[in-house]
C-alpha positions as CSV (number, residue, x, y, z in Angstrom):
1,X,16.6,10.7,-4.2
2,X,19.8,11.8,-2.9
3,X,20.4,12.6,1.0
4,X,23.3,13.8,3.2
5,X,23.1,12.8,6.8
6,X,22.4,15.5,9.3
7,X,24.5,15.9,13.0
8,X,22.4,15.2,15.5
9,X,24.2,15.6,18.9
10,X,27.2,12.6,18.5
11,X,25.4,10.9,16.4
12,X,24.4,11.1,12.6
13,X,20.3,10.8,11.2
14,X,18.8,11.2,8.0
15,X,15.5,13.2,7.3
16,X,12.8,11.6,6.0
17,X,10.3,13.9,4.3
18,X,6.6,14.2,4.9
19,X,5.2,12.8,1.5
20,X,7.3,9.6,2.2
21,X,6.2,9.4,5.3
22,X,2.5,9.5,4.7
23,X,3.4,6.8,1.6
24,X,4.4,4.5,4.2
25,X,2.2,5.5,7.0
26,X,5.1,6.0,9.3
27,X,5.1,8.3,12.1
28,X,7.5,9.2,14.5
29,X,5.6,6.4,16.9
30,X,6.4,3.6,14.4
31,X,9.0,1.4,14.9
32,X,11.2,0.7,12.0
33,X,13.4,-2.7,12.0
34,X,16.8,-1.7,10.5
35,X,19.2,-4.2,8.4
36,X,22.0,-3.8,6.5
37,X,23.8,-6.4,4.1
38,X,27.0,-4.3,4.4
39,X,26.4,-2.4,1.3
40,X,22.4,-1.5,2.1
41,X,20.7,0.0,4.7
42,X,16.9,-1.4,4.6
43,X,14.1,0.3,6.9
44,X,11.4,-1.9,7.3
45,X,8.4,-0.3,9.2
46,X,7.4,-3.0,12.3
47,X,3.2,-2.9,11.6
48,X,0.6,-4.8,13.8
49,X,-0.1,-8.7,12.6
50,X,-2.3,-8.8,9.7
51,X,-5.2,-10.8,11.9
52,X,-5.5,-7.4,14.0
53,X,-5.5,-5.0,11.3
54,X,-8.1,-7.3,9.7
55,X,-10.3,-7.4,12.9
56,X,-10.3,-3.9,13.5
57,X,-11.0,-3.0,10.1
58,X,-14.2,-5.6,10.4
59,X,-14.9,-3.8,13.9
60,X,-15.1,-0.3,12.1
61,X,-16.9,-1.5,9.5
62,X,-19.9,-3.5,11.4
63,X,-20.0,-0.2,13.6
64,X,-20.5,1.8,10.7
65,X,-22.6,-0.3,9.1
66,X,-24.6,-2.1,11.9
67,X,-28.3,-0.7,11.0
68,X,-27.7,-2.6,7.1
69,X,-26.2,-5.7,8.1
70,X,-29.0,-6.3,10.7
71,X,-31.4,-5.5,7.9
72,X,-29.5,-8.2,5.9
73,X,-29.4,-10.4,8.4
74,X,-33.3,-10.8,8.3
């Protein structure tokens, strides 16, 4: 995909589209770490630690689930 950067005030952006977006699960609230190697630039999306996304997926999941794993449990 080929893009053409857009004026925005002094400075110059680029538009990301919505399909990418939701690919990556970016939002305009995510922070995005930006390198270059002077020929690149690279976009890197900062996300949360793996240990939290992996406790609050457990914490969903026991909440949904709390009636059967108590069953289980017995």
């Amino acid at each position: 995909m080929r893009k053409k950067l857009t004026a925005i005030g002094n400075s110059l952006g680029i538009v990301i589209e919505k399909p990418i977006l939701e690919l990556l699960d970016i939002d305009r609230d995510t922070e995005l770490d930006m390198k270059t190697d002077g020929d690149k630039l690279v976009l890197v999306p900062i996300r949360k630690g793996k240990r939290e996304r992996v406790k609050a997926a457990l914490a969903r999941a026991m909440t949904a689930h709390d009636e059967s794993l108590r069953k289980l449990a017995k």
